[in-house]
N, C-alpha and C positions, 0 to 999 in steps of 0.2 A: 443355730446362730442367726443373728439379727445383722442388717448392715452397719445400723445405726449404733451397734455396741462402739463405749470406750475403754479403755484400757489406761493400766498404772502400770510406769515401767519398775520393775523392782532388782531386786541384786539377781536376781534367777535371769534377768537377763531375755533377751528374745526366744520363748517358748513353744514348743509345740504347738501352743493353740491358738499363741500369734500369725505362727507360718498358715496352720490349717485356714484363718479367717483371712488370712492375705491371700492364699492361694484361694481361696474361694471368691471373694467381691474384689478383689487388687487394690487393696487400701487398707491400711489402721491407721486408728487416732490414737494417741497416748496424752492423756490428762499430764497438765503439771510437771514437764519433762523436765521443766528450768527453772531455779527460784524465781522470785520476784526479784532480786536483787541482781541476778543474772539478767537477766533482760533489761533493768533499768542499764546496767554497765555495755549491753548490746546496744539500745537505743542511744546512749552517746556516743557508743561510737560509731553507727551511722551518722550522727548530726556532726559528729566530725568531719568525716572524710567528707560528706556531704556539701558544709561549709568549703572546705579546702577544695574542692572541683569546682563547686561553681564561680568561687575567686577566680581559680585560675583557669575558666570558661573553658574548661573540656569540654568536649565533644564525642569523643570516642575509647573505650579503653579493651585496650588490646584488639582493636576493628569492632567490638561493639559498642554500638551509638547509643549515649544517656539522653533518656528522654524528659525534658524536663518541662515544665507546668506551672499553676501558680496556686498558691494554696486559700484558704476562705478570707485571708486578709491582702492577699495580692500580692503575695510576698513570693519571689523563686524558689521553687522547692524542686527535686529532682524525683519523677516517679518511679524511675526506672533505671538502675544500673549495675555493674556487672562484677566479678571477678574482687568482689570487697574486702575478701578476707584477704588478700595479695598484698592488701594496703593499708592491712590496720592491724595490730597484734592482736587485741583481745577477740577480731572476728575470728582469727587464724586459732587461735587458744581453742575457741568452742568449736571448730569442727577435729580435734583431737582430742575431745574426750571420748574416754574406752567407751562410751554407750553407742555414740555414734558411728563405731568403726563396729559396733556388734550388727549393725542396722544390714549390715552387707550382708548379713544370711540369709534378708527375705531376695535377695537376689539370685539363690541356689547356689551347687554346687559349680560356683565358678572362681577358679585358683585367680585369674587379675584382678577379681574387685575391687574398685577404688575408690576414696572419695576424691571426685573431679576439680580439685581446685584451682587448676589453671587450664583446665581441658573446655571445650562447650565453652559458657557462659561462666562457668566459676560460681561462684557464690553469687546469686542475685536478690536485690533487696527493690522488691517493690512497694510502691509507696501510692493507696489509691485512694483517690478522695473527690468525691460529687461537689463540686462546683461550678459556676458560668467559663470559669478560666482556667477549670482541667482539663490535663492532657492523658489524662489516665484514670478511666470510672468503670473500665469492663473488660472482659478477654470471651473471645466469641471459643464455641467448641473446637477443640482440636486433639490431639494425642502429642504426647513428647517425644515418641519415636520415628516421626517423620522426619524429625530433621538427616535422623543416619540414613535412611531411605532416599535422601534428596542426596546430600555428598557423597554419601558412600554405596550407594546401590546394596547396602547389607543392614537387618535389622539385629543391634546385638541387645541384650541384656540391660535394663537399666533402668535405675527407682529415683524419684524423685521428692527431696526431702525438703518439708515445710516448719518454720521453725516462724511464730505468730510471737508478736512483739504487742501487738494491741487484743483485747477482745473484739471478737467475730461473730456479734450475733446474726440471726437470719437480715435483720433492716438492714446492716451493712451491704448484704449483695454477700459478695465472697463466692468461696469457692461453690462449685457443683458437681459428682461424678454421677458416672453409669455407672454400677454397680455391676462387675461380673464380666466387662467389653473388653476387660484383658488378656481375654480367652480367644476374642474373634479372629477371625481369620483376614489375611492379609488386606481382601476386596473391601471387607468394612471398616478395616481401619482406616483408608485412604477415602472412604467415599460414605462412609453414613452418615455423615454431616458435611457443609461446608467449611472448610477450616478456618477459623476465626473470623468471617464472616457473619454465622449463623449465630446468635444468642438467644433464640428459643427456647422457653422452659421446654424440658422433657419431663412427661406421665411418670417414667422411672428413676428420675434424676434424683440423688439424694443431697441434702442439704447438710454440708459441711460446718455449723457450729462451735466456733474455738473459745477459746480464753490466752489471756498472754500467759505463754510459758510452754500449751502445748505444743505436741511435734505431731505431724503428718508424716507417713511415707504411702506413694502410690506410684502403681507400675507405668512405665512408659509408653504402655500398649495401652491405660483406660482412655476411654474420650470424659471429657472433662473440662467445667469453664467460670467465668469469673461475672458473676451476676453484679448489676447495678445497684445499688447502691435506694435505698427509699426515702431515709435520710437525707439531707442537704449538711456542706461545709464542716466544721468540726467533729460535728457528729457521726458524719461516714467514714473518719480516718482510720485505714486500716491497712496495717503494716505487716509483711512476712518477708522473712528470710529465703529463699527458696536453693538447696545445692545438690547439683546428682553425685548418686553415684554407680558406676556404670564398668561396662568391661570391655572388650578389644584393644581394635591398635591406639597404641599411645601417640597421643595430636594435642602437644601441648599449644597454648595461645603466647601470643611475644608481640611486643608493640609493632612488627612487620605482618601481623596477621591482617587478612583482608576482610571486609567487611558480608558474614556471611546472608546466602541471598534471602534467605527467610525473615530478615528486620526488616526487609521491604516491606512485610504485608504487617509488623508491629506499628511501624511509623505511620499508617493508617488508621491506626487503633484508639481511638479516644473513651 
């Protein structure tokens, strides 16, 4: 096996030698998970809700804070927000298709698996684009399993699903993993990098490659980050869905939730 393999998801469904390739690097790619036609009906309705928030000048949903920016003709765009599918039908449609509720296998043998859509962050749709008056062109190294380590002093179970609405070639920037760092042990998860801080290529860092349609799923233990972009303005626009799914106690979000302490170090993030 190669890291760089992709995959076609078929009626066979997530496979022995899915799990094997997951278990091994903590990641696959699946080619063409969504038509074209699926995605353009995703894409509006992000530009829906999208519209309709920054009308009505949110700020926060469910305590987390939308980040928003301006895109290559000055226009408000929002880079970053949360819990999407809560508030649009056809986002909520696509995370209940049976493929996506098959995706919980690469999270083993665990009876609560879910997919989190008002748990965490919900569904998130980021929106990243290299210009003078973006608020959002990078994500420094980190793991997704810090956050349950920060609130909850326990690290459970948990995959995190990428769902690419534009193509991702390498000049976008895009994503980055280590390969394999889902295995490490507690001390390197919290300390071999600085957490979104750091954006240093890594020697072993593999280059994440999409097209709109495909899906990513990757564990919450790899380290892993969001490279800049080479491109300038239209041309670095690139769009993912992002939503976990994950296991333990149930902590659902409600417009009373507070604002968790880890956006602090987002809201520094340009």
């Amino acid at each position: 096996m190669e890291p760089n393999q992709k995959f076609v998801y078929t009626d066979a469904g997530v496979t022995a030698e899915h799990l094997q390739f997951f278990d091994t690097f903590g990641f696959i790619h699946y080619k063409r998970f969504f038509t074209p036609e699926q995605i353009q009906r995703a894409i509006q309705a992000v530009e829906e809700l999208e519209a309709q928030w920054i009308a009505e000048k949110k700020d926060k949903i469910f305590g987390t804070p939308i980040k928003y920016g301006k895109d290559e003709n000055g226009r408000t765009v929002i880079h970053r927000f949360a819990f999407a599918s809560l508030h649009h039908p056809y986002l909520h449609e696509m995370l209940q298709d049976p493929r996506i509720q098959e995706l919980k296998k690469f999270l083993g043998d665990v009876p609560d698996a879910r997919v989190a859509e008002n748990e965490k962050d919900g569904l998130v749709i980021n929106h990243y684009i290299n210009t003078g008056e973006s608020e959002f062109t990078k994500l420094g190294w980190h793991t997704d399993g810090l956050r349950d380590l920060v609130l909850n002093f326990k690290l459970y179970p948990m995959l995190n699903v990428g769902i690419y609405l534009d193509d991702s070639p390498v000049e976008k920037g895009g994503l980055r993993v280590l390969p394999g760092t889902h295995k490490q042990g507690l001390y390197q998860m919290m300390f071999r990098k600085k957490y979104f801080v750091d954006n240093t290529p890594d020697p072993d860092e593999l280059i994440i490659e999409a097209e709109a349609g495909d899906l990513t799923v990757h564990s919450g233990r790899i380290w892993h980050r969001v490279a800049l972009a080479t491109v300038q303005g239209a041309a670095s626009r690139r769009r993912v869905m992002y939503f976990p799914i994950i296991s333990g106690k149930y902590s659902p979000k409600s417009h009373r939730s507070p604002t968790p302490i880890y956006h602090r170090f987002l809201r520094m993030i340009k």
